[in-house]
MDAnalysis code that builds the backbone (N, CA, C; Angstrom):
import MDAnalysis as mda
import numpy as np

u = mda.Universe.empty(384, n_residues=128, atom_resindex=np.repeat(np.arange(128), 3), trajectory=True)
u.add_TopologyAttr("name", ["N", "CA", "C"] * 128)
u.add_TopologyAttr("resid", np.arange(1, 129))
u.add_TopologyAttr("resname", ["UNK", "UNK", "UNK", "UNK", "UNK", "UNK", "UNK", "UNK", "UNK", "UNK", "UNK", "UNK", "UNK", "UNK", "UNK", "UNK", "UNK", "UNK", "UNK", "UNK", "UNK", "UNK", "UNK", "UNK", "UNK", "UNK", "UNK", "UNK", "UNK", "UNK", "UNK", "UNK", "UNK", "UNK", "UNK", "UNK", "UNK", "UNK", "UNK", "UNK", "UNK", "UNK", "UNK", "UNK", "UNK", "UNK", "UNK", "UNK", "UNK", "UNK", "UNK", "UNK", "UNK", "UNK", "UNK", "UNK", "UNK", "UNK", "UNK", "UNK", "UNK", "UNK", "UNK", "UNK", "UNK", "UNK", "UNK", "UNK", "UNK", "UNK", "UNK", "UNK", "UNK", "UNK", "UNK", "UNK", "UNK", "UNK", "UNK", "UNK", "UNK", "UNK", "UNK", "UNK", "UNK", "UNK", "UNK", "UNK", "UNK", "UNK", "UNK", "UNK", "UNK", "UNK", "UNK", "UNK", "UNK", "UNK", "UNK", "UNK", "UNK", "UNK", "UNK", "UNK", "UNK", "UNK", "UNK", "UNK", "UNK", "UNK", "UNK", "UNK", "UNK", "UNK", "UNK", "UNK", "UNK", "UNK", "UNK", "UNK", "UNK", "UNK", "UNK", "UNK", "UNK", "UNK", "UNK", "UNK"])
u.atoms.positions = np.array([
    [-19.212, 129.731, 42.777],
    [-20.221, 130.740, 42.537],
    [-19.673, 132.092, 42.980],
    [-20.014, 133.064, 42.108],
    [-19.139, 134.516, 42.020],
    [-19.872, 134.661, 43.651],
    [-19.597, 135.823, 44.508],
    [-19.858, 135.830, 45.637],
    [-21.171, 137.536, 45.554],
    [-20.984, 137.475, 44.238],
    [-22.259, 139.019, 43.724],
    [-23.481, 138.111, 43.125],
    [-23.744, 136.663, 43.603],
    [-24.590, 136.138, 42.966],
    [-25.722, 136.640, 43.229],
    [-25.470, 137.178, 44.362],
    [-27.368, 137.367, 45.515],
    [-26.806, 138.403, 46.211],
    [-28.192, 139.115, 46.713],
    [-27.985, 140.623, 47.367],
    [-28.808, 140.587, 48.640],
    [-28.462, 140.928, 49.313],
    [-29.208, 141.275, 50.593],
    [-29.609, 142.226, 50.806],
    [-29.586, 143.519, 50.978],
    [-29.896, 144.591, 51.167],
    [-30.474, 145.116, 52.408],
    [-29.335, 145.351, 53.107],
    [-30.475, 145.989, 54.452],
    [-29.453, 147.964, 54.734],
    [-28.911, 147.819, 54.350],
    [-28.460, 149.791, 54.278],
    [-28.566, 150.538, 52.615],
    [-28.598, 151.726, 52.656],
    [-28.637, 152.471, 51.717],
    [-27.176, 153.309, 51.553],
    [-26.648, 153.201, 52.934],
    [-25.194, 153.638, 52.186],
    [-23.791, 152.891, 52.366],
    [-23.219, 153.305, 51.137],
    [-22.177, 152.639, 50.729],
    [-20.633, 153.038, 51.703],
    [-19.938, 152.298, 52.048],
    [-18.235, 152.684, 52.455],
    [-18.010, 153.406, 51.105],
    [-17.488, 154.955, 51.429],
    [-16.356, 154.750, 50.602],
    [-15.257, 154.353, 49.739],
    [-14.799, 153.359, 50.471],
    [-13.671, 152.798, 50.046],
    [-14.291, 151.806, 49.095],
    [-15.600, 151.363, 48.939],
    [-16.433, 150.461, 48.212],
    [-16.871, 151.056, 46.894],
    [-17.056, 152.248, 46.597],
    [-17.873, 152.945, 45.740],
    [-17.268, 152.997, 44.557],
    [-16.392, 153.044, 44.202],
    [-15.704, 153.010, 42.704],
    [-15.762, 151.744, 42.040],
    [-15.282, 150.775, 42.933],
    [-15.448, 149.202, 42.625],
    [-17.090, 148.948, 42.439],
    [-17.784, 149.190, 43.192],
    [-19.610, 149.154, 43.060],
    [-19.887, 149.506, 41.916],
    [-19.780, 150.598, 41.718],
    [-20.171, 151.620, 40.495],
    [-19.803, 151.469, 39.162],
    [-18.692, 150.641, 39.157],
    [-17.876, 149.517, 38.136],
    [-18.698, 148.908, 37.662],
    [-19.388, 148.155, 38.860],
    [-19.831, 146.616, 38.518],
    [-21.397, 147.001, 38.414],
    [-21.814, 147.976, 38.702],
    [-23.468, 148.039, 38.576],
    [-23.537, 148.886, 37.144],
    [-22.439, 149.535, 36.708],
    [-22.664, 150.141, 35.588],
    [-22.016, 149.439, 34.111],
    [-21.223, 147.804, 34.378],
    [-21.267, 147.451, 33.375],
    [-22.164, 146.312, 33.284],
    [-23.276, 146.070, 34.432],
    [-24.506, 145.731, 34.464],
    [-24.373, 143.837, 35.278],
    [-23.759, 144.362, 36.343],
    [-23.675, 143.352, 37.251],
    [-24.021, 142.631, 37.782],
    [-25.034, 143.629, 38.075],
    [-26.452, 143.259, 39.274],
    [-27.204, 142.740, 38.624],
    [-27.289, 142.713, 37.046],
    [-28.521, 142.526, 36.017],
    [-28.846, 140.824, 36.358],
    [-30.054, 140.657, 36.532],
    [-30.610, 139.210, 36.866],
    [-30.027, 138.267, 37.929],
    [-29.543, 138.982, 38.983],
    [-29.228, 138.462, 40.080],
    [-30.171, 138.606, 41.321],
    [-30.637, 137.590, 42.178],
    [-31.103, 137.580, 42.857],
    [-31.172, 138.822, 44.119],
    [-32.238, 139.163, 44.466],
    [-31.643, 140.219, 45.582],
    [-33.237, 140.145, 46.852],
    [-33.061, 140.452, 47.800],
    [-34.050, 141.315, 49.257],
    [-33.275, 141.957, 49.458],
    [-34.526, 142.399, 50.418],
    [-34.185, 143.475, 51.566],
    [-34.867, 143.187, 53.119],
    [-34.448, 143.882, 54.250],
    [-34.764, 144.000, 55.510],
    [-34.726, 145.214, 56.049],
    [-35.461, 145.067, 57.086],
    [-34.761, 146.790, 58.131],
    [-35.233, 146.105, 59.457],
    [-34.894, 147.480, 60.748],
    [-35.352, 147.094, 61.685],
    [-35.841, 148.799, 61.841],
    [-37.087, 148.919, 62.928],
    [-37.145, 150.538, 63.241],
    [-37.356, 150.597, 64.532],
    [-37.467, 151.376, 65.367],
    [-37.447, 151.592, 66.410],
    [-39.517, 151.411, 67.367],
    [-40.163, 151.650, 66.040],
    [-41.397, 151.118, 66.934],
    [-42.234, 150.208, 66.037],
    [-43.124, 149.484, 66.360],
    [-43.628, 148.246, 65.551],
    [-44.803, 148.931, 64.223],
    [-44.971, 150.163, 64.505],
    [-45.309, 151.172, 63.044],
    [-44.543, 151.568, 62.551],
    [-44.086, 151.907, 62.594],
    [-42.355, 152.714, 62.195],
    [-41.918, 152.480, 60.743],
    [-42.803, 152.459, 59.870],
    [-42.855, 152.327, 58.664],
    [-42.170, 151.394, 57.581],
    [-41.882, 150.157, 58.523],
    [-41.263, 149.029, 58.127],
    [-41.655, 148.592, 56.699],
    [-42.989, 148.082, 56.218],
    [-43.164, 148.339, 54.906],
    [-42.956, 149.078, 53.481],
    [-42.869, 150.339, 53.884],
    [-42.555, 151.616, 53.297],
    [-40.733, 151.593, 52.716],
    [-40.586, 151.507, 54.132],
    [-39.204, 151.344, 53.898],
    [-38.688, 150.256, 53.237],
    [-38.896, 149.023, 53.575],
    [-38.534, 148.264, 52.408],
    [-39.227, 147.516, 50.857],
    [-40.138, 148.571, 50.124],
    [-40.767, 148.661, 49.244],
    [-39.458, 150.173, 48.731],
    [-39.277, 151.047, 49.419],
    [-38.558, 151.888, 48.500],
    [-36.968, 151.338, 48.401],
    [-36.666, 150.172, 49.183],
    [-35.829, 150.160, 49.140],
    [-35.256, 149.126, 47.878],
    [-36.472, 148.397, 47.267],
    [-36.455, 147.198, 46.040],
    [-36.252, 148.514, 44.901],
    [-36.758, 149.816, 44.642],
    [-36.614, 150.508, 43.783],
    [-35.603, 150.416, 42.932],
    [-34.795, 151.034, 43.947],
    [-33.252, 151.167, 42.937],
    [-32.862, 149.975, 42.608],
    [-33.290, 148.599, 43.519],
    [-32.816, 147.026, 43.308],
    [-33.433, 146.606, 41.685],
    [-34.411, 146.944, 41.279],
    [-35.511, 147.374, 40.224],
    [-34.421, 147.946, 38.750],
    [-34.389, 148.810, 39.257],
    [-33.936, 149.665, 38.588],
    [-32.505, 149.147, 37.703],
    [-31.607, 148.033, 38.584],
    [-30.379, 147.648, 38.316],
    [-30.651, 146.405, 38.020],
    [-31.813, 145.804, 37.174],
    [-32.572, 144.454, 36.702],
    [-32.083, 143.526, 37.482],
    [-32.331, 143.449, 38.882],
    [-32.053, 142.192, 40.023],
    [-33.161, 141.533, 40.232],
    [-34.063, 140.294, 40.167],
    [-34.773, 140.075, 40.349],
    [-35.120, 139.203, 41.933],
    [-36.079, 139.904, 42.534],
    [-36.859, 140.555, 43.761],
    [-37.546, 139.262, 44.144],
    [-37.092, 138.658, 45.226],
    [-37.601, 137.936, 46.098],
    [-38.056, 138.136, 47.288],
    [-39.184, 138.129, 47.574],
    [-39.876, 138.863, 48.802],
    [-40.173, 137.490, 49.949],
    [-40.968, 137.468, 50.952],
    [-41.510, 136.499, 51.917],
    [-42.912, 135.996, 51.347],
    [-43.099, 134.685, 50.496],
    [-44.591, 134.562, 50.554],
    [-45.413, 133.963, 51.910],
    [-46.717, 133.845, 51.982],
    [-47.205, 133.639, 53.024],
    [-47.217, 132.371, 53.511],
    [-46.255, 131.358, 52.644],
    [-46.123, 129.993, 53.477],
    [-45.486, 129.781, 54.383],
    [-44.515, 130.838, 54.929],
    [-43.963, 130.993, 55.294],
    [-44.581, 131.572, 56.779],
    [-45.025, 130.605, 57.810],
    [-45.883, 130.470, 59.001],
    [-45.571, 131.677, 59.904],
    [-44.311, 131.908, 60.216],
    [-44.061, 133.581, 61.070],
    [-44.444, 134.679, 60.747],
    [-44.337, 134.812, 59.163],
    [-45.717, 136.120, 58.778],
    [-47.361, 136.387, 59.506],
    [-47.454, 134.785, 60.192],
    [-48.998, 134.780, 60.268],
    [-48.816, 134.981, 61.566],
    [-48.049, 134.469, 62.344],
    [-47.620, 134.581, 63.980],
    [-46.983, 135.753, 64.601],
    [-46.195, 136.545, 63.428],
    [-45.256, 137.811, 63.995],
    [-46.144, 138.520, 64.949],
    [-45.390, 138.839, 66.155],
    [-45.926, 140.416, 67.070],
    [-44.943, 140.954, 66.805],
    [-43.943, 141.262, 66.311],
    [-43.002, 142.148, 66.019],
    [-42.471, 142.781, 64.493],
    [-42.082, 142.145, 64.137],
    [-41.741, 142.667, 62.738],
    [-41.420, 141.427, 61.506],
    [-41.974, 141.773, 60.212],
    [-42.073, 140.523, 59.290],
    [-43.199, 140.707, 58.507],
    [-42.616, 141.279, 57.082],
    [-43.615, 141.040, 56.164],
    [-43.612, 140.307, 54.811],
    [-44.292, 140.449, 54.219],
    [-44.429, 139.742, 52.768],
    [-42.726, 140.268, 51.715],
    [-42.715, 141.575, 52.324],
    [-41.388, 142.281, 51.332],
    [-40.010, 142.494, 51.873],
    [-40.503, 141.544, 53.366],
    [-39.082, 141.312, 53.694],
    [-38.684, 141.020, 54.693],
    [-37.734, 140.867, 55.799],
    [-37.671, 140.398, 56.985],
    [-38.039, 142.038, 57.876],
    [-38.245, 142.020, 59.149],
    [-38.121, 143.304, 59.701],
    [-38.321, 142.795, 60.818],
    [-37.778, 144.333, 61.786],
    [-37.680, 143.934, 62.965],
    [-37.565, 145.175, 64.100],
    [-38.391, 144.899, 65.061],
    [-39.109, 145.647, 65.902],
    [-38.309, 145.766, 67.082],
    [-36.941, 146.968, 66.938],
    [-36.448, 147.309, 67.977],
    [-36.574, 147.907, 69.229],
    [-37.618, 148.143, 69.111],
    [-37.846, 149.625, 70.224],
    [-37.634, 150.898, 70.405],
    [-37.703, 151.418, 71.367],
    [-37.532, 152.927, 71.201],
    [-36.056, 152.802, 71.332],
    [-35.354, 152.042, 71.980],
    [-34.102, 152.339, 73.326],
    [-32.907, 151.398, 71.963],
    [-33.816, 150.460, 70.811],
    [-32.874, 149.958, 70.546],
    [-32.839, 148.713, 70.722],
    [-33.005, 147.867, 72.009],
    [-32.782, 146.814, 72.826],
    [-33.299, 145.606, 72.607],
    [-34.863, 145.978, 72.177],
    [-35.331, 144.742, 71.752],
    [-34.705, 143.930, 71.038],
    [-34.303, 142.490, 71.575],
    [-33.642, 141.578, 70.318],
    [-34.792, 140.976, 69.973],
    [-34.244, 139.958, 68.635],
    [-34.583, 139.311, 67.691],
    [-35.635, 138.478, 68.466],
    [-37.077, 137.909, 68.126],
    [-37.368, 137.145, 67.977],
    [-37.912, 136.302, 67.480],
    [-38.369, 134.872, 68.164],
    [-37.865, 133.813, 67.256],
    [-38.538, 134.099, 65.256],
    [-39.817, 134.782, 65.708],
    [-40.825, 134.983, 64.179],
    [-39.767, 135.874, 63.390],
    [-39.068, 136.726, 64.100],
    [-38.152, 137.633, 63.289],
    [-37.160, 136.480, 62.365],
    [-36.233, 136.186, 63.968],
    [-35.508, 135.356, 63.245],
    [-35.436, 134.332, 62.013],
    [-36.657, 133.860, 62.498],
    [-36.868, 132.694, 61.143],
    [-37.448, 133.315, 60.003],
    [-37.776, 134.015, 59.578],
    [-38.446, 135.249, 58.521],
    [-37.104, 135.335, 57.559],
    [-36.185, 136.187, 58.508],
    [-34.685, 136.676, 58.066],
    [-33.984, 135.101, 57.412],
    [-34.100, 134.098, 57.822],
    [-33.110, 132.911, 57.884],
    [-34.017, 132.397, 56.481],
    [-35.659, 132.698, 56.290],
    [-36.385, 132.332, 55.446],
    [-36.023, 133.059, 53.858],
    [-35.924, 134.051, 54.126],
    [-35.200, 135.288, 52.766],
    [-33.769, 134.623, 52.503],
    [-32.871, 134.732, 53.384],
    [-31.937, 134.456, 53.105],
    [-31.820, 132.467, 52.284],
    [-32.521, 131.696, 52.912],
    [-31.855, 130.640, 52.136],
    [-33.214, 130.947, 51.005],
    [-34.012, 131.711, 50.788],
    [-34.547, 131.618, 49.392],
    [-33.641, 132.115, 48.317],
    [-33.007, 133.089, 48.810],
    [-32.289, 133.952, 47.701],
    [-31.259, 132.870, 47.424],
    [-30.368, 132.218, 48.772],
    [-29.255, 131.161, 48.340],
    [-29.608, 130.315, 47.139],
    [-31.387, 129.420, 47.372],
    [-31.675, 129.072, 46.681],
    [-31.583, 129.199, 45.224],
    [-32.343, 130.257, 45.215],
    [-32.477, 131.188, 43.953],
    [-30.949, 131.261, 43.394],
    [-30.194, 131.803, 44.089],
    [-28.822, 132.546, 43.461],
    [-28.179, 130.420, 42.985],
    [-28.420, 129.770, 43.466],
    [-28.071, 128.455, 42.990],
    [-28.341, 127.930, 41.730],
    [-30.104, 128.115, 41.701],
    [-30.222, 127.330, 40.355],
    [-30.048, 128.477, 39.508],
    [-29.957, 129.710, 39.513],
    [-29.561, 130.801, 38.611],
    [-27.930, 130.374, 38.017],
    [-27.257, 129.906, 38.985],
    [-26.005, 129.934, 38.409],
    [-26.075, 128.609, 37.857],
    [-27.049, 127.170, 38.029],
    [-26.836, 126.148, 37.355],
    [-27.342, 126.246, 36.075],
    [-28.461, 126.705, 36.038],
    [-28.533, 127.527, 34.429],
    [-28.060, 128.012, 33.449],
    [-26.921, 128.730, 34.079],
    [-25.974, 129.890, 33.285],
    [-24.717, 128.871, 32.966],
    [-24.911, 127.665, 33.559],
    [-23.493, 126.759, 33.534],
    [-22.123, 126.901, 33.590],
])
């Protein structure tokens, strides 16, 4: 399985040294029907975690990737005190930074990720 099967998305900017090769592959339509999320973390538990990763599916949108979010079976959405929503993993650093991961975070993030694996699987058993 090509290794551009599935997208993660948690920054908005690119290396350098990445951008010609990217720009290659998203403009002879790369990204088109490949699985993709997103995440963030912000510094306070308002901190516009939603926002941010709703603008961040845009451009994912835009480059026909199709958008896998967190549905609510997914039991740490209902338990989070920190960060974790329906559109994506998130996570509630603090002011200082410091706060690590926990466990509702963690499993949220680990929840996106093997959906998309999922996803990016039977997408490629399809395509044969």
């Amino acid at each position: 399985m090509d290794w551009r099967a599935e997208m993660l998305k948690g920054l908005h900017l690119v290396p350098p040294h990445l951008r010609e090769g990217l720009q290659r592959y998203i403009l002879t339509g790369g990204l088109v029907g490949k699985p993709a999320g997103v995440f963030t973390s912000t510094a306070s538990l308002h901190g516009g975690q939603e926002t941010t990763l709703l603008s961040m599916l845009l451009p994912l949108l835009h480059h026909g990737m199709l958008i896998s979010g967190l549905p609510y079976s997914e039991g740490a959405l209902l338990s989070t005190r920190g960060g974790g929503t329906p559109y994506g993993p998130s996570h509630h650093a603090g002011a200082d930074g410091k706060r690590a991961l926990d466990e509702d975070e963690t499993a949220l993030c680990r929840a996106l990720g093997l959906r998309l694996a999922k996803l990016a699987q039977q997408l490629e058993n399809t395509r044969g």
